[in-house]
N, C-alpha and C positions, 0 to 999 in steps of 0.2 A: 504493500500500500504506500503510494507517494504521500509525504507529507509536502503541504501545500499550505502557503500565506497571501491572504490579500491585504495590501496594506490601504489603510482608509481612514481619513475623518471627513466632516461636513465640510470645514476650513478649507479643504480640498476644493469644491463647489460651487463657494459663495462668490465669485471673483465674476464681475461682468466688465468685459474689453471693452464693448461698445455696446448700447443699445441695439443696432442693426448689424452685430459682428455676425460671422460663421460660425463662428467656435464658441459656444457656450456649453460652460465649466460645468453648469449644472447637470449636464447629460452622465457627467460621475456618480450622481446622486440618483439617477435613473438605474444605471447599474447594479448601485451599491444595495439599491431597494428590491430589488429585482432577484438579485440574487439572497437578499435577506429573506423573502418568501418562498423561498423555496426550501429557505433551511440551511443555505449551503456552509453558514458557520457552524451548525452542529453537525456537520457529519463527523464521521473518525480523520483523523487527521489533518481536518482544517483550521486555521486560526485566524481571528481577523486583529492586524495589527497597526498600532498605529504609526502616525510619520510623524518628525522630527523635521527643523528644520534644517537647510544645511549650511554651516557656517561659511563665516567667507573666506576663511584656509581654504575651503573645499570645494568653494566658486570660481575660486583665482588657480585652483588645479588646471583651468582648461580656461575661463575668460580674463580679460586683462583689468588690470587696478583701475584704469580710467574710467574701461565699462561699469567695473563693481559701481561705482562711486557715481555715476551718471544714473545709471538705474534705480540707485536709491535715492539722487535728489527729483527725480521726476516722479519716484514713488510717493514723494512728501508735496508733491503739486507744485517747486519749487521753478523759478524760471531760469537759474544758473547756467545750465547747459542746453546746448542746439539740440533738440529731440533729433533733427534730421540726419545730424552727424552720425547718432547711432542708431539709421532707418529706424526711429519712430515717428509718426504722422497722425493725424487726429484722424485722417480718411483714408490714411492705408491700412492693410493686413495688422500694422504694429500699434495701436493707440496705444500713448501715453495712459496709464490710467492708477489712480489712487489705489494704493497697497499694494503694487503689483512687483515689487521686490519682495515683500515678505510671499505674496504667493506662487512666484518661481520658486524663491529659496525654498518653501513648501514643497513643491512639487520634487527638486530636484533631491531632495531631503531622504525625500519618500522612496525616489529611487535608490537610492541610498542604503536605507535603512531594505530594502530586498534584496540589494547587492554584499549586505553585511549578514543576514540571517542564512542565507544561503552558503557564505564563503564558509563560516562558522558552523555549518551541516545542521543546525536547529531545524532544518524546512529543505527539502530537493527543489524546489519550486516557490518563486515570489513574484507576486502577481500587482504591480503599482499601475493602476490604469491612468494614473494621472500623468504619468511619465511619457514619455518617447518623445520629447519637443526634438528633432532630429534634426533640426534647419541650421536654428543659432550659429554665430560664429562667434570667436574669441572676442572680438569689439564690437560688435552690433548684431543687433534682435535681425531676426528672420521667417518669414513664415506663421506666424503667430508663433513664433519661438523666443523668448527670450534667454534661456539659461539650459545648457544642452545636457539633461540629464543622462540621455546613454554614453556621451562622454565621461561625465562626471563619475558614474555608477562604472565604467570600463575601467578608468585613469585607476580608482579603488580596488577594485579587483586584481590591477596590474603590479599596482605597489605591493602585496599582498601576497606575488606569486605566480599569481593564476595563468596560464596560458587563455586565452577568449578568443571565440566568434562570436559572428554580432551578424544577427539577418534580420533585414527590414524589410515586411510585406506591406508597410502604407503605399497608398497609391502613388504619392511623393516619393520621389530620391531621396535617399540620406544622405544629403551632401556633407550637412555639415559633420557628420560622426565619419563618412567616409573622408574629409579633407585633413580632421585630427589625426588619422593613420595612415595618412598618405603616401610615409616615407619609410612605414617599419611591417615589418613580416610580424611583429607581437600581437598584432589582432588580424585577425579575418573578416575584412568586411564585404558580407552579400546583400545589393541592396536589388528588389522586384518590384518595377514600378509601371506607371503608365508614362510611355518614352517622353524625355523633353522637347520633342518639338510638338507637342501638343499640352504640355501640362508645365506647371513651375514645379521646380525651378530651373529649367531646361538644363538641365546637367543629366549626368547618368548613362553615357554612351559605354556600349562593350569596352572600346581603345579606353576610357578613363581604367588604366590597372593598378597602379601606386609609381611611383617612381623610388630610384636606390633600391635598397633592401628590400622596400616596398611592392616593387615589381611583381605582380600576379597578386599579390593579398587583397585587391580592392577588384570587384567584383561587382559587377551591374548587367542585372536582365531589364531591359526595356523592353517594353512590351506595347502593343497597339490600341487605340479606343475600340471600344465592344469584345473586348477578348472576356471570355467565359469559363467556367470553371474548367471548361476540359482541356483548353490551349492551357491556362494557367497551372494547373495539375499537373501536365505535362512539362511545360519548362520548367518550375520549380523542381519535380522529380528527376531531369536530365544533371539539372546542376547543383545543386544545394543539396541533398544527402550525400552523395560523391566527394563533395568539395570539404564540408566538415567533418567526411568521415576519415580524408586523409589527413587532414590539419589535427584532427584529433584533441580537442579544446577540452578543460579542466572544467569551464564554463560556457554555459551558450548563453548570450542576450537575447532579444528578440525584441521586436517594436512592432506590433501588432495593430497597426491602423487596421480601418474598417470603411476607411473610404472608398474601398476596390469595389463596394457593394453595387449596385443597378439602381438602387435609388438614394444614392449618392449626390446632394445638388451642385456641387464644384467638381466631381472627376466622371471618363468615359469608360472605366471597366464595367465589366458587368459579372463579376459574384453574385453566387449567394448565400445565404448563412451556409449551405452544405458544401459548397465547395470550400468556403471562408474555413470552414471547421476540418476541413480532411485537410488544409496546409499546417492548420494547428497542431492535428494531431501527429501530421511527418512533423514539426519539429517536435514536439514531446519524445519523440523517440530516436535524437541524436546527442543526447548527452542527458547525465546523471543531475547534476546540476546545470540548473535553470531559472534564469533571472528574466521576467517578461512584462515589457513596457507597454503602455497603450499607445495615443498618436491619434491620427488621422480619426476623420469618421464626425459627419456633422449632418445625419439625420439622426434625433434622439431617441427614434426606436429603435433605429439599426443597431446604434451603440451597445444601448442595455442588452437586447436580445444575443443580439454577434459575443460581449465579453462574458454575458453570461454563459454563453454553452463553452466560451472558451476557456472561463475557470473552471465549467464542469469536466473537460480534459485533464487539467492538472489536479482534478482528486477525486478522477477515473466514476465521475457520475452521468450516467447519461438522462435529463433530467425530463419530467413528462412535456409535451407539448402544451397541453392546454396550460397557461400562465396561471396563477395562482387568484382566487376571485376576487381579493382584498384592491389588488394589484390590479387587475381589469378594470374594478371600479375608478381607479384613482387616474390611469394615465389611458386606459380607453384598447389595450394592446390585447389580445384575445390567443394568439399563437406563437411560438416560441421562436420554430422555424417556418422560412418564407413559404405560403401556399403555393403561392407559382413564380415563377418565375421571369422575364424580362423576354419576350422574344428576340432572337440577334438575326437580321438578316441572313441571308446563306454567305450573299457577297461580302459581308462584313466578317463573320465568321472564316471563309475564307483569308480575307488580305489576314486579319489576326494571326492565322493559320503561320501565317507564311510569312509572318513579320517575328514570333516568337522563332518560328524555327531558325531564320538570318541567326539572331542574336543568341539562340544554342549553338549552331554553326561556331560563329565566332569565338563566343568563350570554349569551345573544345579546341580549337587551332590556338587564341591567345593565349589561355590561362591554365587549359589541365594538362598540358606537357612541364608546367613548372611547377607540379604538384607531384609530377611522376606518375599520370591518370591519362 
């Protein structure tokens, strides 16, 4: 039986970017509730734990002194510093917004503390769905990312020992976790996304491999709009167990956006919970310990529904469909997994086809001869 932690408070939740933002915090709280009805804290083996926040020793691991210190005077509503300097904008992706340092350091905190229960073997599996902001860069917000917690959560584990991979299935690139390992063979980064020349942050090409040392450990499936569980199943299965099972990692991360879903309002994949859930379950079964981040995902029933069956994975529950009635009544959600699903044209399914296979093609010539695969 896997022992398994989700880590969680409300604090997590409460943070609103902008009134008409995308990314609302509270769909954590959809989650959390979500899977509170169902029980999933009282099963055997599961614990619900809480977050800490994480200091600024622990911020400045990966971003710089100026950002720390920018972030926190724009946290205090302070007019000191150029928001723009460090891409924040009242009308882009990054608003300025009140307490929004302490609820990064929250966030990142929380990864944190999954990436410490796990190293210390308390738990095989930790589950921070508030985590995966994968954008951020060491001086300026990205993405609705301000503070890059699978770096943070990595850089910890790294000091620690740990050999790590780090796969990211949000619909977005992982630029920014993939730019902090750029240059070293000590992490393994696979990132499965929807290609950038359709989506931000247009990064993410097979040729992006690391450079130096780094060479072959940075790893991108681009993938087409309308690609479907079964192209997607497919490339992930060509490359990602292969690839960590040669790298052979002490640690897996994982960033588990849920944006790749069909009713997804900012991306063109087309998932669904069943195929969402059979990628979860291929990672669950490439390493012993496991540290897994949330991310993407900005329809708020997809979220709850999609992390729920995802934490039912990591403590081997498969839980009933019908949602719980309390829960019905409250948010109006009747079914667990999707009734049907998105039709994808033939012709679209096609080009997808034949756009995943390009980018399998590629990484088997680029990347698995310098793996010895």
């Amino acid at each position: 039986m896997k022992r398994a932690a989700f880590i969680y408070d409300d604090a997590l939740s409460r943070h609103i970017l902008r009134e008409n933002h995308v990314l609302v915090p509270s769909r954590l709280r959809y989650a959390y509730e979500l899977l509170e009805a169902y029980g999933a804290f009282n099963e055997p083996g599961s614990i619900l734990v809480p977050p800490r926040p994480a200091t600024d020793e622990e911020v400045l691991t990966f971003h710089t002194p100026a950002y720390l210190q920018a972030v926190k005077s724009l946290s205090r509503g302070e007019s000191i510093y150029d928001p723009e300097v460090y891409n924040f904008s009242e009308e882009g992706d990054n608003p300025p917004f009140k307490g929004m340092y302490e609820a990064s350091a929250l966030s990142a905190g929380a990864s944190l503390v999954a990436a410490e229960i796990v190293a210390d073997g308390k738990v095989d599996v930790a589950f921070n769905a508030a985590g995966g902001l994968h954008h951020a860069a060491p001086g300026y917000a990205s993405g609705f990312c301000i503070f890059n917690d699978p770096v943070i959560a990595i850089k910890h584990l790294l000091k620690r020992g740990f050999i790590v991979a780090y796969v990211d299935i949000d619909a977005h690139h992982g630029d920014g976790v993939q730019d902090a390992f750029y240059d070293t063979k000590a992490v393994l980064t696979i990132s499965l996304h929807e290609s950038g020349m359709f989506l931000f942050p247009g990064t993410g090409r097979v040729s992006e491999v690391g450079v130096g040392e780094g060479k072959g450990y940075s790893v991108n499936v681009p993938l087409a709009p309308y690609t479907d569980d079964e192209v997607y199943l497919w490339a992930f299965g060509e490359v990602v167990p292969p690839l960590i099972r040669s790298f052979n990692p002490d640690v897996l991360v994982t960033q588990l956006g849920i944006d790749t879903h069909f009713l997804d309002p900012i991306t063109h994949l087309r998932l669904s919970t069943t195929g969402y859930i059979q990628v979860v379950r291929g990672l669950s079964q490439l390493s012993s310990r496991w540290v897994a981040l949330g991310g993407g995902g900005y329809d708020a029933g997809v979220v709850a529904r999609g992390w729920t069956l995802a934490y039912g994975i990591m403590i081997g529950k498969d839980w009933p469909d019908e949602i719980p009635e309390d829960y019905q009544q409250r948010y109006g959600l009747k079914k667990l997994r999707d009734a049907e699903t998105l039709a994808v044209d033939e012709r679209q399914r096609e080009q997808a086809r034949r756009f995943a296979e390009q980018s399998v093609s590629d990484i088997r010539r680029a990347i698995f001869p310098l793996h010895g695969l």
